[in-house]
Structures are given as C-alpha cells and as structure tokens.
Phi, psi and omega in degrees: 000131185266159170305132170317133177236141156340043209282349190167141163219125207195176156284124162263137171310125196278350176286002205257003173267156184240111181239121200187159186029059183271109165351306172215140167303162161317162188243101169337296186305320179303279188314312157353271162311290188320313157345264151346300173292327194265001163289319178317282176269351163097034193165128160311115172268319177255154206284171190237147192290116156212140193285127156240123202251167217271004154295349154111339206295149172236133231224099217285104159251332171204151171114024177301344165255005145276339175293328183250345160285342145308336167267004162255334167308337204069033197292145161291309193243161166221153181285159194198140157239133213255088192296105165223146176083083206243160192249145160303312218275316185276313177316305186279348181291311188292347202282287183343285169293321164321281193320310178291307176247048169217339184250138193264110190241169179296160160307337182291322207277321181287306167297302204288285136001280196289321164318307200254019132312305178299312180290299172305297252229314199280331175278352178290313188239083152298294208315340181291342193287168164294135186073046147262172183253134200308310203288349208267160191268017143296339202281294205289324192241009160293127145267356174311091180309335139286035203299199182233033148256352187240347200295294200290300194305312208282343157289314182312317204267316164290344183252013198045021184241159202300191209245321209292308211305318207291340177312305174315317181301313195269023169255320176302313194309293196300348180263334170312121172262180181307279177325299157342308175302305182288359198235350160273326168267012154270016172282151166307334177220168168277170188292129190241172174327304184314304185283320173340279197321291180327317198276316185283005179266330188269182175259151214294355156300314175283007164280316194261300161355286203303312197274354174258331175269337171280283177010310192276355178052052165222031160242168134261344173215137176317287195339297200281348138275002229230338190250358171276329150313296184311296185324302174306337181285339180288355236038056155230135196296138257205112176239113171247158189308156160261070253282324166260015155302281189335294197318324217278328252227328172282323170284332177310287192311314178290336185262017138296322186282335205304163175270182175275318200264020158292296207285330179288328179280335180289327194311313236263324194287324201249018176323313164321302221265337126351274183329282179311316185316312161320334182258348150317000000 
C-alpha cells in the first residue's frame, strides 16, 4: 500500500469541499469559539485536512468546524493541506486523532471516537491485536503515537481517569449501534462517564430498553433504566418517576424551608419569570 503523500498546501475554494460521513455534527458551541478567536485574533491557526480522490472531488478529512466556521464568515478559500493516495482507514484514523486530541468533546463522543479508533488502527496493523505477534519488527517499529497498546493510558492520562475507565469507554463505544447514538444525542440531558460504565456492562436488550428510556427524559441515569428492565423481568412493575413532579416537590420543599425574607427576595429577582410561567 503506498503512503499518504502530501500533494499541496494552500488556499482551497471552500465550496469545492466535499464533507459527508463525518463521525459527530458539528458542536455549536465548538464554532462558536473558533468565531470568537478568529474575531480575536484576526486569523485561523490551523488549516484543516483534505483527501483528493481520484475523481478529482476534495473530500474534508479532518477539521469540520473550522470548515464551517469559515463558511459563516464568508470566506471564499480556506488554508488546506492537501492530501493523496489516501486510504478510507487512514482518512477516518486523522479524523479521529484531529478529534482526541483538540477537540472538547462529550463522554459520548469520546466513546465513540476511541471505540472506533481501535477497530481502524487494529485493521490497519493486524499485527497491534492481542495475540499478535509481540517479537516481529512490524510490532516493534510503529510509530503511531496512540498505538493500541497506548491509547487508553494516554486518554487516561488526558482526562485524568483511570486506564479501567477509559477502557469501558472504548467498550461502551464498540457496543453502540448507530441508533444507539442518534438516539442519545436527542437526550434531554447528556451522557455522562457513569451511563458509559452502565452500557458497557449490559446486554444489548437491556441497552437498547435503558437508552429509549433516558432519551425519553423518564430517567435520569442508563443505570437506573437497566435496574428498572430488571425488575420488571423479575415481575415487579417498575414505578417511574415523573420528572416534573419530582421538580415540583422539591421547589415546594425548598421554598417551606426558605425563611420570608429568603422567599420575598426570590419573588422581587424572579418576577419575570413567575409572570410568563402564569401564563402557560
């Protein structure tokens, strides 16, 4: 297989990229900032990856939310290094590694990214699997700075959390179907390290059950649907909560306990907001 090779680096027309089967959308909040810097600082700093396929077509490998914060500035070109005889495994290996390490992504986004790091970087080097063989001087002579004897400590080590966790992670990640995905990120709230740890222990009945119910805002935790799947398989009926009861039952309690010139200072701050609420 020959080497990715380096064909050019420049300004490219940003309409002449082709951006399509990207890992996660874009992150507002992501663009946002790049915005922000470059309103700052007057400048992008770094160009963003693109694959020219032999079709001539220029085909966006790593850097999409600089690619789209340039299309709300209204940029004509974007700086680009410019890529050929590029592989799909090595083109989704940069997407990846762009992502771990610069972009501040969610616990979801990180399983996923690292899940499917592992699966690319091990067909690229069968020989990187476990029970490979350790002695051959392919084994010996990567150069891959995340290999997949290193990935998980050097994630471990960026996110401050242990080798077990990060493991989990790329366990949750590798259990996840597409749907799984699309249907977690349409949650009311986000996935956090904890619900990782849940998906990657259970079996994919009690996976897809827990993620149709938090998705649905009548959890608050995977875990706490999964133990809620159990019961019900033990017979015992399953009482789930009522997410603005609970809300309702707490502000009651708190504003009993409030002293008056507690409950007279939330009224006079929170009047507005009171008012429209009344009118729902």
């Amino acid at each position: 297989m020959k080497a990715p090779v380096l064909q050019s680096v420049g300004q490219v027309p940003v309409a002449d990229i082709e951006v399509s089967n990207r890992l996660r959308p874009i992150s507002e909040a992501g663009v946002e900032s790049l915005l922000a810097s470059i309103a700052e600082t007057g400048v992008m700093k770094d160009a963003i990856h693109l694959r020219r396929k032999k079709s001539g077509v220029m085909a966006l490998i790593a850097g999409g939310h600089r690619l789209e914060a340039a299309k709300r500035l209204g940029w004509e070109t974007i700086e680009a290094k410019v890529w050929t005889d590029v592989t799909d495994d090595w083109a989704q290996l940069m997407e990846i590694d762009d992502n771990l390490a610069g972009a501040e992504m969610c616990a979801l986004d990180n399983a996923i990214f690292l899940a499917r790091r592992k699966e690319v970087y091990e067909r690229l080097h069968p020989e990187a699997k476990q029970g490979g063989d350790r002695k051959s001087p392919d084994f010996k002579n990567q150069t891959d700075t995340m290999s997949v004897r290193s990935f998980a400590a050097a994630t471990a080590e960026k996110f401050g959390l242990s080798e077990r966790h990060v493991r989990r992670m790329i366990s949750a990640g590798s259990k996840m179907s597409p749907k799984d995905v699309q249907i977690l990120r349409s949650a009311p709230q986000a996935v956090s390290l904890a619900d990782l740890m849940e998906i990657s222990k259970a079996d994919p009945a009690a996976r897809y059950d827990a993620v149709e119910l938090f998705a649905a805002g009548k959890v608050k935790r995977i875990g706490e649907a999964i133990r809620l799947r159990k019961a019900a398989a033990n017979g015992v009926q399953p009482t789930l909560k009522d997410p603005v009861e609970e809300a309702f039952k707490a502000l009651s309690a708190a504003w009993a306990r409030a002293p008056m010139a507690a409950k007279r200072r939330f009224v006079d701050d929170h009047a507005e907001a009171i008012a429209e609420a009344s009118k729902q």
